[in-house]
gemmi code that builds the backbone of each chain (N, CA, C; Angstrom):
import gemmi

chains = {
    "A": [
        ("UNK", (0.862, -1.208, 0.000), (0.000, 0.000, 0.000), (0.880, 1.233, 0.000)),
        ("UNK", (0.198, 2.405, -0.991), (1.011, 3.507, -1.040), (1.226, 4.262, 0.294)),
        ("UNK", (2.472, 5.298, 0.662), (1.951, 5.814, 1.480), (1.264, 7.168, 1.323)),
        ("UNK", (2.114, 8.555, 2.306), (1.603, 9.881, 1.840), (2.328, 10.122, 0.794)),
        ("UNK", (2.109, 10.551, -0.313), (2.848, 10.907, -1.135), (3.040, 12.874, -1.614)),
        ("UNK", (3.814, 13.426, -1.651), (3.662, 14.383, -1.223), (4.897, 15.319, -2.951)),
        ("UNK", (4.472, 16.510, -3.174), (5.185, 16.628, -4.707), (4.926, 18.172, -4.438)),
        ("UNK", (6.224, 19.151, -5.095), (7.434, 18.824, -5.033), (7.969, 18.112, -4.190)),
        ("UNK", (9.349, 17.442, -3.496), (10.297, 17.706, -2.524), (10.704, 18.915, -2.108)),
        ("UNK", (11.062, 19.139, -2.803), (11.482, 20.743, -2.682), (11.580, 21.800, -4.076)),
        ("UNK", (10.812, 23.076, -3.227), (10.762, 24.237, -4.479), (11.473, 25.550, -3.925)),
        ("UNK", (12.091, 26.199, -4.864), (13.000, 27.211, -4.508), (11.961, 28.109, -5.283)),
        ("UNK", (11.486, 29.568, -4.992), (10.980, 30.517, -5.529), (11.339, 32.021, -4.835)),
        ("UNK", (10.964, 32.601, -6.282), (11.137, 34.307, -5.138), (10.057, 34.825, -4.715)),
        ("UNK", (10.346, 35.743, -3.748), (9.381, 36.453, -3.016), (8.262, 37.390, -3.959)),
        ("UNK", (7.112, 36.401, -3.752), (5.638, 37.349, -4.592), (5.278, 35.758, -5.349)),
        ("UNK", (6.163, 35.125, -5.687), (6.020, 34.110, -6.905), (4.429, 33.020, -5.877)),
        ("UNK", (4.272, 32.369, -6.756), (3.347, 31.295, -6.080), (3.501, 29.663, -6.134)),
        ("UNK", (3.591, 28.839, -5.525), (3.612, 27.896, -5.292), (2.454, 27.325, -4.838)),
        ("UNK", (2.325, 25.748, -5.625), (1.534, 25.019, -5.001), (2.295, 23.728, -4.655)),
        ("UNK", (1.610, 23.235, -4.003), (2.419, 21.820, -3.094), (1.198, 20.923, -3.012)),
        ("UNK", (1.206, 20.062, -3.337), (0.105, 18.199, -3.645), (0.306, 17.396, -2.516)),
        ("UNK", (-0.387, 17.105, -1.855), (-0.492, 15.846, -1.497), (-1.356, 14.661, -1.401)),
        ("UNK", (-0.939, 13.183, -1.642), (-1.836, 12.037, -2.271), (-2.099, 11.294, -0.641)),
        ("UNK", (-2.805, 11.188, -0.353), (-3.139, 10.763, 0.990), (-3.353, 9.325, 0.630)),
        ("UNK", (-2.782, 8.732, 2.124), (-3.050, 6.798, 1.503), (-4.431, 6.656, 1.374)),
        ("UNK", (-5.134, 5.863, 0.171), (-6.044, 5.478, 0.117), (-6.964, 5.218, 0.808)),
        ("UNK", (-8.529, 5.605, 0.835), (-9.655, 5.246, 2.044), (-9.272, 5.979, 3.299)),
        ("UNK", (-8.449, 7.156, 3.251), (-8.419, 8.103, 4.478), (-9.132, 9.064, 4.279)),
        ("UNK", (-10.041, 9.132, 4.912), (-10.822, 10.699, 4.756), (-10.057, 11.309, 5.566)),
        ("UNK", (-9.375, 11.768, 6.538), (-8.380, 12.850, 7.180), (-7.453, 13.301, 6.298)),
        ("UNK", (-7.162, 14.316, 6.339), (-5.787, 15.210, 5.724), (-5.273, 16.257, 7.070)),
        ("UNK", (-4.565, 16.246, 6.712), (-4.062, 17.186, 7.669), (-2.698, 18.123, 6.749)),
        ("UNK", (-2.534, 19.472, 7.249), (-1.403, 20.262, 6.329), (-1.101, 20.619, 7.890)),
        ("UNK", (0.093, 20.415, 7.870), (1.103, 21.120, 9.296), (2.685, 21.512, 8.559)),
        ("UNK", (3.190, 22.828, 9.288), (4.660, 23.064, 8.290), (5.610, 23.301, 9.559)),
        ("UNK", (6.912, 22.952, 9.222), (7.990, 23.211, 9.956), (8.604, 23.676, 9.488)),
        ("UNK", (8.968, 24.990, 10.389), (9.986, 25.863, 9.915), (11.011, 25.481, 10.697)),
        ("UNK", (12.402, 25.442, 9.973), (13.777, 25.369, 10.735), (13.586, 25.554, 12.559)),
        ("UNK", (13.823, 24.214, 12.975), (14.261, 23.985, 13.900), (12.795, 24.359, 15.422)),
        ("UNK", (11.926, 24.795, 14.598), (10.709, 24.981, 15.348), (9.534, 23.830, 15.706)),
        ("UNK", (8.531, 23.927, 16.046), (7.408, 22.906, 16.418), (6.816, 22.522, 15.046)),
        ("UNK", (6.361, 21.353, 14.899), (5.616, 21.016, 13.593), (4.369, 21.501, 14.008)),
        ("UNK", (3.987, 22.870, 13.132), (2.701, 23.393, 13.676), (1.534, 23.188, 12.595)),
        ("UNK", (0.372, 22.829, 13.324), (-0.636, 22.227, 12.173), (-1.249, 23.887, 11.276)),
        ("UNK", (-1.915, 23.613, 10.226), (-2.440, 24.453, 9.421), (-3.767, 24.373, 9.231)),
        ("UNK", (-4.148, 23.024, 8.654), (-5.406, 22.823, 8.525), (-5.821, 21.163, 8.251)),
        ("UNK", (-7.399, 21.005, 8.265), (-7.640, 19.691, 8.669), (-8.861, 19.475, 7.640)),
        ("UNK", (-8.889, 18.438, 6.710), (-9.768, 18.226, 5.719), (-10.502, 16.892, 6.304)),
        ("UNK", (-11.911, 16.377, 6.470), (-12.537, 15.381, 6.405), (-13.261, 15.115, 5.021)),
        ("UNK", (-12.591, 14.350, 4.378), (-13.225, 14.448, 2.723), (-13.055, 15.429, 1.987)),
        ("UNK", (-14.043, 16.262, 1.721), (-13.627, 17.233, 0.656), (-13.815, 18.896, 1.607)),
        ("UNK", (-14.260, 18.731, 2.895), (-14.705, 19.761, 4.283), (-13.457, 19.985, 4.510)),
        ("UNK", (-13.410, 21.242, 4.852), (-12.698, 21.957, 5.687), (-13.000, 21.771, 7.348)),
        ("UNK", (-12.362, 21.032, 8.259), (-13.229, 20.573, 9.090), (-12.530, 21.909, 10.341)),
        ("UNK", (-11.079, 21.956, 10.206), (-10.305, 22.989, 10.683), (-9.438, 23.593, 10.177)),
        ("UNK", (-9.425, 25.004, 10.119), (-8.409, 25.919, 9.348), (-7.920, 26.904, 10.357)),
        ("UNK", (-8.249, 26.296, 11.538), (-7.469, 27.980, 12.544), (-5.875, 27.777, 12.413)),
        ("UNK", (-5.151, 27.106, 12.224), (-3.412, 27.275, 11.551), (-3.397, 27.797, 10.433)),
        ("UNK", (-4.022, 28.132, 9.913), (-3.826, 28.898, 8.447), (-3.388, 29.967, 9.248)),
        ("UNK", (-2.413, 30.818, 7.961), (-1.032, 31.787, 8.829), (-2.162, 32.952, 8.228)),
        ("UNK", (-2.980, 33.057, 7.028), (-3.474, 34.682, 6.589), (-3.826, 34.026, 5.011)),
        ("UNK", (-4.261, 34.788, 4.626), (-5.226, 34.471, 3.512), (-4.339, 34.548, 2.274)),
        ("UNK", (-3.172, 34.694, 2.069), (-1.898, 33.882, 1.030), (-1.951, 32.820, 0.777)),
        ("UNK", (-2.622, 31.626, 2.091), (-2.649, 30.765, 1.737), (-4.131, 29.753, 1.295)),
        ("UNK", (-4.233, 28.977, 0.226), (-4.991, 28.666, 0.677), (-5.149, 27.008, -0.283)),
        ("UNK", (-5.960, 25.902, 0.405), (-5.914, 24.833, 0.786), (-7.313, 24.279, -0.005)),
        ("UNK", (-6.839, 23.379, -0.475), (-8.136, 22.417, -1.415), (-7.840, 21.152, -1.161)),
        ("UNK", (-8.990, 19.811, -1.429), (-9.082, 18.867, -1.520), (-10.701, 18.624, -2.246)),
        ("UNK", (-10.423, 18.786, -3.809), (-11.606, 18.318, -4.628), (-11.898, 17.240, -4.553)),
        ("UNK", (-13.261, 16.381, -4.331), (-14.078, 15.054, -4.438), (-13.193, 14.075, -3.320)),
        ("UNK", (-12.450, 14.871, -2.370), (-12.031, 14.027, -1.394), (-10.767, 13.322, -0.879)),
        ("UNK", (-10.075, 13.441, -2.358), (-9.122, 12.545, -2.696), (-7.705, 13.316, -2.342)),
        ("UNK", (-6.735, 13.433, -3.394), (-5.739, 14.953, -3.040), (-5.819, 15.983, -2.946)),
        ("UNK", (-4.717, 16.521, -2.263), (-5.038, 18.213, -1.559), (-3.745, 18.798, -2.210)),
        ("UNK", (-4.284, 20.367, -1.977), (-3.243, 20.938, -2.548), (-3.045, 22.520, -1.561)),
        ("UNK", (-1.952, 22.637, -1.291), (-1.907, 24.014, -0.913), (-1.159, 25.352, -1.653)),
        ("UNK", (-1.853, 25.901, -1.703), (-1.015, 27.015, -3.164), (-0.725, 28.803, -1.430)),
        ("UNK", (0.460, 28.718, -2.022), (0.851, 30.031, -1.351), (0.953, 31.231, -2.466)),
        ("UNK", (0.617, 32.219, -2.179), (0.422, 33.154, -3.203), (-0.212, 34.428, -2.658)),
        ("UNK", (0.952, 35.549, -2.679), (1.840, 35.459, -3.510), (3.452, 35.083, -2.198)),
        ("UNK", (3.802, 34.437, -2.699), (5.131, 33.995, -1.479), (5.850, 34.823, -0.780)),
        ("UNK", (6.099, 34.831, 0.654), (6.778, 35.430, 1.482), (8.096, 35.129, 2.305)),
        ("UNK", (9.038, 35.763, 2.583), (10.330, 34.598, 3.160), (9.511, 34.046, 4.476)),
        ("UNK", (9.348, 34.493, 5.036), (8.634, 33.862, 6.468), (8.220, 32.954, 5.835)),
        ("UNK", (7.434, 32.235, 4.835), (6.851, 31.553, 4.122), (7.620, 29.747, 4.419)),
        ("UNK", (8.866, 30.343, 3.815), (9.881, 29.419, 3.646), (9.592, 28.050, 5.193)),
        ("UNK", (10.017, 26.701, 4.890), (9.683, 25.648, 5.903), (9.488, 24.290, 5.213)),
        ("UNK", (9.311, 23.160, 5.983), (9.097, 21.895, 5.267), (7.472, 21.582, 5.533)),
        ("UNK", (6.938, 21.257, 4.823), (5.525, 21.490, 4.529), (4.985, 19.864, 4.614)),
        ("UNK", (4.188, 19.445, 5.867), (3.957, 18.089, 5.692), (2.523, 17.566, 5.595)),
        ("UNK", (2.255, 16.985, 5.198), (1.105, 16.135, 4.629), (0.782, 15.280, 5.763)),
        ("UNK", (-0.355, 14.801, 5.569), (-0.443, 13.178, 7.048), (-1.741, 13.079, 7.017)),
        ("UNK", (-2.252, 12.005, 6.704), (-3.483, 11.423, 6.731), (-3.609, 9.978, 7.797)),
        ("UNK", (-5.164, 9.971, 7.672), (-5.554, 9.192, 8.914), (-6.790, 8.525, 8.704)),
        ("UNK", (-7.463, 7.417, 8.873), (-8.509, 6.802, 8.469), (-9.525, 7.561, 9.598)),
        ("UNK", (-9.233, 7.611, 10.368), (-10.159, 8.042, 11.871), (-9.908, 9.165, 12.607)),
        ("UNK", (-10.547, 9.627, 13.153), (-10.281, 10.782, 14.110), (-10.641, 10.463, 15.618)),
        ("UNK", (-10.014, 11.304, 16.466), (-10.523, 10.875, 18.001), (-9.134, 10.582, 18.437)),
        ("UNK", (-9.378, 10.892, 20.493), (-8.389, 10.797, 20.880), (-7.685, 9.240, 20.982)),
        ("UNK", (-8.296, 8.450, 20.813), (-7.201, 7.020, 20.481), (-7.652, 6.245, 18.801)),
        ("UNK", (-7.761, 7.171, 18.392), (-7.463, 7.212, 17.245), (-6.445, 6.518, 16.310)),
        ("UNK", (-4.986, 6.710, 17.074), (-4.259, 5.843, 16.828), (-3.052, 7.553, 15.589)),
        ("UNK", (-1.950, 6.721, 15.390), (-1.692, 7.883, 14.596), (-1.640, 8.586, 13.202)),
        ("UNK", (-1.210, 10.024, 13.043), (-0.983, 10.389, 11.537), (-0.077, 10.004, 10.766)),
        ("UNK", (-0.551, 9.523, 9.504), (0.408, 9.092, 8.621), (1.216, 9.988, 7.595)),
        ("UNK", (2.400, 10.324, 7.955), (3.183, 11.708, 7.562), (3.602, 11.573, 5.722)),
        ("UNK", (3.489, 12.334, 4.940), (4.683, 11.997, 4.096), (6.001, 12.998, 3.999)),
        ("UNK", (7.093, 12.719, 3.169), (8.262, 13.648, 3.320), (8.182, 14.119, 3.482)),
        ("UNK", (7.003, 15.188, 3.309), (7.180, 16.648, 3.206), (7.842, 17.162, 2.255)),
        ("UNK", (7.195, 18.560, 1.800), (7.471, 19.375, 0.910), (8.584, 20.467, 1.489)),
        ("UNK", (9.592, 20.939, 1.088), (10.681, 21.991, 1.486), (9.906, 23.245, 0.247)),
        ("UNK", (9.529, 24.371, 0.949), (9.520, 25.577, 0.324), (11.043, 26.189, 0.664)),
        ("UNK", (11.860, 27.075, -0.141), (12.633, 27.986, 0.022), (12.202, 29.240, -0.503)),
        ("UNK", (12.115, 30.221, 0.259), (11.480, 31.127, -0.540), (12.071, 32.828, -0.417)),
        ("UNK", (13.407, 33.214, -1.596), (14.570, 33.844, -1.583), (13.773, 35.147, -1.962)),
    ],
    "B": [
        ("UNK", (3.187, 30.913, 22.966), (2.309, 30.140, 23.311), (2.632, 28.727, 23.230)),
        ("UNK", (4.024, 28.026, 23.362), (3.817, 26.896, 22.971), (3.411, 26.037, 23.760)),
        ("UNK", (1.930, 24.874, 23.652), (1.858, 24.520, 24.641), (2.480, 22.755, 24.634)),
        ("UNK", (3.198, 22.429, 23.806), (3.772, 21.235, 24.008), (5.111, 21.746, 23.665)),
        ("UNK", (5.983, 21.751, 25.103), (7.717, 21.909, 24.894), (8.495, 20.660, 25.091)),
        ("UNK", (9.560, 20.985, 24.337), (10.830, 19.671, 24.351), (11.828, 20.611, 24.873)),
        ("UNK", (12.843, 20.815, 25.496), (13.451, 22.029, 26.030), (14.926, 21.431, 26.013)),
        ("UNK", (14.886, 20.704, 25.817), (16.249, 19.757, 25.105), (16.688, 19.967, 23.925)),
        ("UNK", (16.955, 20.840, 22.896), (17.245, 20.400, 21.508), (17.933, 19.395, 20.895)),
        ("UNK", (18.661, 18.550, 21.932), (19.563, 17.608, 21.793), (20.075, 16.727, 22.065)),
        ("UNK", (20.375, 15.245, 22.370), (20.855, 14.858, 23.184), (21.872, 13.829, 22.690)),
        ("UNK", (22.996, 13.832, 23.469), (24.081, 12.648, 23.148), (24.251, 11.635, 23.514)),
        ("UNK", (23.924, 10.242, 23.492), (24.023, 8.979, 24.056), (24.849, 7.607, 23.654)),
        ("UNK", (25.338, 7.295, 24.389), (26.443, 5.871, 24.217), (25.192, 4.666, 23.719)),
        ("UNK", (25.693, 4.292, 22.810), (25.038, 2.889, 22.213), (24.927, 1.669, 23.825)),
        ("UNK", (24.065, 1.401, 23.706), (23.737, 0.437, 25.001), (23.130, 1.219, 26.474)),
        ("UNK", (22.920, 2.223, 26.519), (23.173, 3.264, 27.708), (21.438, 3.198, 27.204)),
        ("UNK", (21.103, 4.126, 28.543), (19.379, 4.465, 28.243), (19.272, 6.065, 28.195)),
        ("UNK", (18.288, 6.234, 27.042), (17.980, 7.836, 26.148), (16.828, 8.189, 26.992)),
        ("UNK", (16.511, 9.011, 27.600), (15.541, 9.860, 28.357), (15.297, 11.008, 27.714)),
        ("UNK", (14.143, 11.232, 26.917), (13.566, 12.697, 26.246), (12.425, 12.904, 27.044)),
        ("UNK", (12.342, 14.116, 27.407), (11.205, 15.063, 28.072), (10.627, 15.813, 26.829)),
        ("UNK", (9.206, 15.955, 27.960), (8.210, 17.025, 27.120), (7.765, 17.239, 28.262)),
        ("UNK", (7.082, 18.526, 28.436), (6.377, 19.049, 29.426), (5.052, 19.723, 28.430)),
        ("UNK", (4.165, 19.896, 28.752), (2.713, 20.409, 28.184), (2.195, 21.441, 28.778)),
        ("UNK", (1.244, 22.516, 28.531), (0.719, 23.795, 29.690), (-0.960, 23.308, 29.343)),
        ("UNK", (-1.501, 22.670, 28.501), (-3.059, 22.599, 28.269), (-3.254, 21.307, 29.088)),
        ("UNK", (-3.966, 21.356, 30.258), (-4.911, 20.292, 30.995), (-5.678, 19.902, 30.114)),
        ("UNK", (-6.228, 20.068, 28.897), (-6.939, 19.581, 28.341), (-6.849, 18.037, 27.794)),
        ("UNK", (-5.117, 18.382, 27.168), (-4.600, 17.141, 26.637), (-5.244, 15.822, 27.301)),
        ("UNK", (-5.505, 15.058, 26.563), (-5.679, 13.532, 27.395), (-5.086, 12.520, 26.813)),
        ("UNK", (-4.170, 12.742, 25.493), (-3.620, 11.491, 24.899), (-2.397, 12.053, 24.035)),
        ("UNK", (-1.110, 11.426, 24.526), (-0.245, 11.608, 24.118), (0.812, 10.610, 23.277)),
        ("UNK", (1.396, 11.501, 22.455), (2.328, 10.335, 21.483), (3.395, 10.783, 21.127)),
        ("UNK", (4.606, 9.910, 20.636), (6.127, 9.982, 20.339), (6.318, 9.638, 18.982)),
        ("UNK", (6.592, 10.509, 17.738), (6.524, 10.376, 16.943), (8.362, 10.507, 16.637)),
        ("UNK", (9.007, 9.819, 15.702), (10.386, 10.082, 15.503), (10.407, 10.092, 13.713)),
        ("UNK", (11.638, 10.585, 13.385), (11.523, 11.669, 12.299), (13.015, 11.263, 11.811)),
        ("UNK", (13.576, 10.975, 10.763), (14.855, 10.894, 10.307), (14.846, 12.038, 9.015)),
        ("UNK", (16.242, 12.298, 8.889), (16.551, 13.319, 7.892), (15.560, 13.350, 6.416)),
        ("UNK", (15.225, 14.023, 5.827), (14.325, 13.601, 4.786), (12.977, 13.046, 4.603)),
        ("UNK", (12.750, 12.833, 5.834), (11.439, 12.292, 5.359), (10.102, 12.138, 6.762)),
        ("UNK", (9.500, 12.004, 6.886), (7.899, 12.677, 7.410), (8.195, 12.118, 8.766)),
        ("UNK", (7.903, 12.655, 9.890), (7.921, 11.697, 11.385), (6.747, 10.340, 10.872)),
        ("UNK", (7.294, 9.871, 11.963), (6.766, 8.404, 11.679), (6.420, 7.985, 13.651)),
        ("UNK", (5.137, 7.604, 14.049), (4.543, 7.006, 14.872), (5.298, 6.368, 16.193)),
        ("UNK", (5.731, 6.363, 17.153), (6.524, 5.405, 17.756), (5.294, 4.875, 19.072)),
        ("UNK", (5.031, 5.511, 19.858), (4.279, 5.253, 21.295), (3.216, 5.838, 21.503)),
        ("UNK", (2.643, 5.730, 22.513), (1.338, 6.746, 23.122), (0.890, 6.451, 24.370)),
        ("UNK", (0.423, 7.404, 25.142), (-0.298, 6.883, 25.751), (-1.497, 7.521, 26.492)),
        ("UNK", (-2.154, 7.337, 26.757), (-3.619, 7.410, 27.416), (-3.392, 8.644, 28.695)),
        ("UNK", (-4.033, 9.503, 29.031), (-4.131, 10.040, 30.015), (-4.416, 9.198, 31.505)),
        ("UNK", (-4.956, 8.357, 31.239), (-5.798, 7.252, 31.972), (-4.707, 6.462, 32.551)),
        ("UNK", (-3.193, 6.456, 31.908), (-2.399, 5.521, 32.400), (-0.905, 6.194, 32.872)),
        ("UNK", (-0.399, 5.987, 33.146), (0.885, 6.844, 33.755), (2.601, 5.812, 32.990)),
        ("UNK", (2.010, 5.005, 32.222), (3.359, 3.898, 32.096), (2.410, 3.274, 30.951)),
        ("UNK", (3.714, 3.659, 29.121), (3.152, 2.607, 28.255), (4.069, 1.853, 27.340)),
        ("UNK", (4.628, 0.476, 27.491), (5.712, 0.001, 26.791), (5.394, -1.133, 25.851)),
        ("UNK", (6.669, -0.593, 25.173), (6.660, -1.412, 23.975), (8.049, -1.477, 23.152)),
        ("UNK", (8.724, -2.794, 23.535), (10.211, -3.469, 23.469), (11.258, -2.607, 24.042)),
        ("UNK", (11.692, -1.721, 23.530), (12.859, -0.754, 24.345), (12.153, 0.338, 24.490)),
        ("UNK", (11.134, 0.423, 24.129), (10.297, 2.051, 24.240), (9.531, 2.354, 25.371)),
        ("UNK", (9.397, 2.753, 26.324), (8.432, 2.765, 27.357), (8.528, 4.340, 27.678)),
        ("UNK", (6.396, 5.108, 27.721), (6.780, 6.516, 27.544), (6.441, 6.508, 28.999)),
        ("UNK", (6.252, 7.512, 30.154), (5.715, 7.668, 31.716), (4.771, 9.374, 31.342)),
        ("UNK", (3.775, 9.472, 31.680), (3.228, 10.021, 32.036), (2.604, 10.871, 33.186)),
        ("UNK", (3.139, 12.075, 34.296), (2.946, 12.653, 35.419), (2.039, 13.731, 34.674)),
        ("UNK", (0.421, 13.513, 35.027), (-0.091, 14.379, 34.941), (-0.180, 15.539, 35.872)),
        ("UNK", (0.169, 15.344, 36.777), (0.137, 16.398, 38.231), (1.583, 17.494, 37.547)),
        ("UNK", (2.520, 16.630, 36.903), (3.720, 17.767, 36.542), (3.653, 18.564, 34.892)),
        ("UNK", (2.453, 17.873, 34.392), (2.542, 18.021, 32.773), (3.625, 17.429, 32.301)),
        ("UNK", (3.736, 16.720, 32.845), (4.815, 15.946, 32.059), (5.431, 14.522, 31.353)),
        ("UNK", (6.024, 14.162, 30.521), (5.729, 12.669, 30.012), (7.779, 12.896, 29.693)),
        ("UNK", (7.590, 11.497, 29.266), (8.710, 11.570, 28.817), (9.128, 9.611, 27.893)),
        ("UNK", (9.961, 9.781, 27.293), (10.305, 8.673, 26.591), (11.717, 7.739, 27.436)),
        ("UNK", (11.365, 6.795, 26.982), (12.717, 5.872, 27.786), (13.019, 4.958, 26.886)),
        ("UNK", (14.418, 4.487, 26.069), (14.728, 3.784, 24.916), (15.839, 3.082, 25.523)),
        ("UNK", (15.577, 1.674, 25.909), (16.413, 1.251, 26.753), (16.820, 0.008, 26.146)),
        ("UNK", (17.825, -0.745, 25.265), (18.886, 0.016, 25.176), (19.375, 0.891, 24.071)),
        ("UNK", (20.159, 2.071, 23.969), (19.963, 2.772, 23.160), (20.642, 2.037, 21.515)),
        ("UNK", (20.374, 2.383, 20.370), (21.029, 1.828, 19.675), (21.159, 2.993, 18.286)),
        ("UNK", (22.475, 2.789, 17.699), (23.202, 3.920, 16.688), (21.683, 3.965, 15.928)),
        ("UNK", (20.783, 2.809, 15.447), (19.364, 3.361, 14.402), (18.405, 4.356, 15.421)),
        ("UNK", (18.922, 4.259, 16.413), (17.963, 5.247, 16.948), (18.038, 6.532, 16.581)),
        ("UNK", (19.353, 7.018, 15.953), (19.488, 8.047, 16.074), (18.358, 8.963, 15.263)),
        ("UNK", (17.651, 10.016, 15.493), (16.885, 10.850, 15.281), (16.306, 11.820, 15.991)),
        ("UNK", (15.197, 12.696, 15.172), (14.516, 13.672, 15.699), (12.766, 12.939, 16.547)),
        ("UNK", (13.232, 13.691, 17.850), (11.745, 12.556, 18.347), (10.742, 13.985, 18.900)),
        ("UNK", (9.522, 13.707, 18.683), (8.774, 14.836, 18.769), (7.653, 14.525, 19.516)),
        ("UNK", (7.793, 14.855, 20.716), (6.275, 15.444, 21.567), (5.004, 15.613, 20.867)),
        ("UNK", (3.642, 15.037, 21.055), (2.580, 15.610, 20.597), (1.491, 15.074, 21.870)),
        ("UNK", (0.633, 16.647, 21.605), (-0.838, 15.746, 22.475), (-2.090, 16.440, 21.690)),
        ("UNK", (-3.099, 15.592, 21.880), (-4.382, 15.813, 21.618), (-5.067, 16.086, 23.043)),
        ("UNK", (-5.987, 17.071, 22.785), (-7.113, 17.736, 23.266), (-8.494, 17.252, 22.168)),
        ("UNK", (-9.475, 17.111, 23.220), (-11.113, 17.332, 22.577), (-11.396, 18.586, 21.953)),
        ("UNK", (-10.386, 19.932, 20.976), (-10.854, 20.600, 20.435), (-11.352, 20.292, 19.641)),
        ("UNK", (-13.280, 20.633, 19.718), (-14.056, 20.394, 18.615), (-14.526, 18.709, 17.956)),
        ("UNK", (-13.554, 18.352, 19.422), (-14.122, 16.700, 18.805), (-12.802, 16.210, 17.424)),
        ("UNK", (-11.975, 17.045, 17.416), (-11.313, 16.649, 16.218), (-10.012, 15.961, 16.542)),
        ("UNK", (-9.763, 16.293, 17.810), (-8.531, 15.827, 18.205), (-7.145, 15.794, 17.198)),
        ("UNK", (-6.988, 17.333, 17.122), (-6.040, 17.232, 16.164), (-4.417, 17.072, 17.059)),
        ("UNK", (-3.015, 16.527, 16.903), (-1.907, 16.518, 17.799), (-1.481, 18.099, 17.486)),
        ("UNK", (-1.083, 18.418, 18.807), (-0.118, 19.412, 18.443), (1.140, 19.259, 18.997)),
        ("UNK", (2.500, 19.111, 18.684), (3.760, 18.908, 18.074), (4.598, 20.052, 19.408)),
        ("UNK", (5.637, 19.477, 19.489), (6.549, 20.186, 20.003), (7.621, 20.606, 19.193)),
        ("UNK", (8.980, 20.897, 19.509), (9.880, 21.225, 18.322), (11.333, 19.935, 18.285)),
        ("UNK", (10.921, 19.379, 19.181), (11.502, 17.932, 18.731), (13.272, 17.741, 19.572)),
        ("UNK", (13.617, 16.979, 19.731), (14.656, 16.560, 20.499), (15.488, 15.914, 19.801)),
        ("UNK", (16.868, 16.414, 18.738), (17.938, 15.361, 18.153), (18.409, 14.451, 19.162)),
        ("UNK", (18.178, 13.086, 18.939), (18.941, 11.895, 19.761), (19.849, 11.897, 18.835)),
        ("UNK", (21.538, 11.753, 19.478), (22.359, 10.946, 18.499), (23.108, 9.582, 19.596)),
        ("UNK", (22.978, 8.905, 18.995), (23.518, 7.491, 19.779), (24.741, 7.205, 18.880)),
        ("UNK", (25.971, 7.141, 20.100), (27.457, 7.056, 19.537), (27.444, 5.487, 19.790)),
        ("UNK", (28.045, 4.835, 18.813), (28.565, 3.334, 18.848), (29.604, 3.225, 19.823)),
    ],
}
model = gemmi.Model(1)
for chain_id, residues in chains.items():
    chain = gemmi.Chain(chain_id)
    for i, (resn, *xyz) in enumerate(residues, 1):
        res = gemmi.Residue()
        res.name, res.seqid = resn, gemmi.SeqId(i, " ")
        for name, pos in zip(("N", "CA", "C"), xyz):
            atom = gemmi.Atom()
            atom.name, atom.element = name, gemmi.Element(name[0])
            atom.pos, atom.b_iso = gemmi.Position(*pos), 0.0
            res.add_atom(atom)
        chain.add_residue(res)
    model.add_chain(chain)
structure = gemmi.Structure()
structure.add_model(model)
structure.setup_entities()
């Protein structure tokens, strides 16, 4: 079974430019989750998809960014227009279930923004 | 505001010796906690958890302890070994909204010397 699959690895852009970043969640997970780490800080969450719902978006940083998952399946987050603060490793993680024993998120690489 | 800290950024350990990582938490809310570890390149990955309900949860060299009276938990990797080496990261869930999403600390480098 696949896991998170997550595209770019890494994107280098300049400041204003826009980026989007994919991620393929393992199969039959309705959870998504977008959380980003910036150098050497907390992996802080962003936002939380149940299917194709927005179920939580209070980590969203400001309205540059913003976050899709059409008919349920992959998500995408497009930053626009890009900021250096911006810059961080951008991770993906899906989950069949929600709740506190739930059990855990399934991460992928993560995406590296650089953003010069 | 962070309310799940690792206050360690680092730690150095002899292969065979036992690795002790802390987290301390500020939200009473939390009721379920987990140890997720993370190697260069690629996504943390799952290790432990445990229950508010229990104070002690193991599994082969991994055993996490839980002091809710101190906010505090911590990991025990006994004995340590050079694959251990990585980034290990604090998380807890709270009933916000029923969603129980983790929230993450900023993580603790283990390096285990042979």
């Amino acid at each position: 079974e696949a896991g998170v699959t997550q595209f770019p690895s890494h994107s280098v852009i300049e400041k204003g430019q826009t980026v989007t970043l994919r991620c393929d969640p393992i199969s039959g997970h309705d959870n998504l989750y977008w959380y980003r780490r910036v150098m050497g800080k907390e992996i802080k969450f962003l936002l939380h998809f149940v299917k194709e719902s927005k179920q939580d978006e209070s980590g969203m940083p400001n309205n540059r960014f913003l976050a899709e998952r059409t008919g349920g399946t992959y998500s995408t987050l497009k930053v626009q227009p890009a900021e250096l603060e911006d810059s961080g490793v951008y991770f993906c993680a899906s989950s069949h279930i929600t709740g506190a024993y739930a059990g855990e998120l399934f991460f992928g690489e993560g995406s590296r923004l650089t953003v010069l | 505001d962070q309310q799940v800290k690792q206050n360690s950024p680092s730690l150095s350990v002899q292969e065979g010796r036992i690795s002790i990582l802390n987290c301390d938490y500020t939200n009473s809310m939390f009721d379920y906690f987990l140890w997720y570890k993370k190697y260069p390149a690629e996504g943390p990955t799952f290790l432990i958890s445990i229950s508010s309900i229990k104070d002690k949860n193991e599994d082969g060299r991994f055993t996490v302890f839980l002091n809710k009276s101190a906010k505090h938990l911590s990991l025990h990797i006994v004995p340590s070994q050079p694959g251990d080496s990585a980034v290990y990261f604090c998380a807890a869930k709270a009933p916000q909204g029923g969603s129980y999403i983790p929230t993450f600390g900023r993580g603790t480098s283990l390096i285990v010397h042979p």
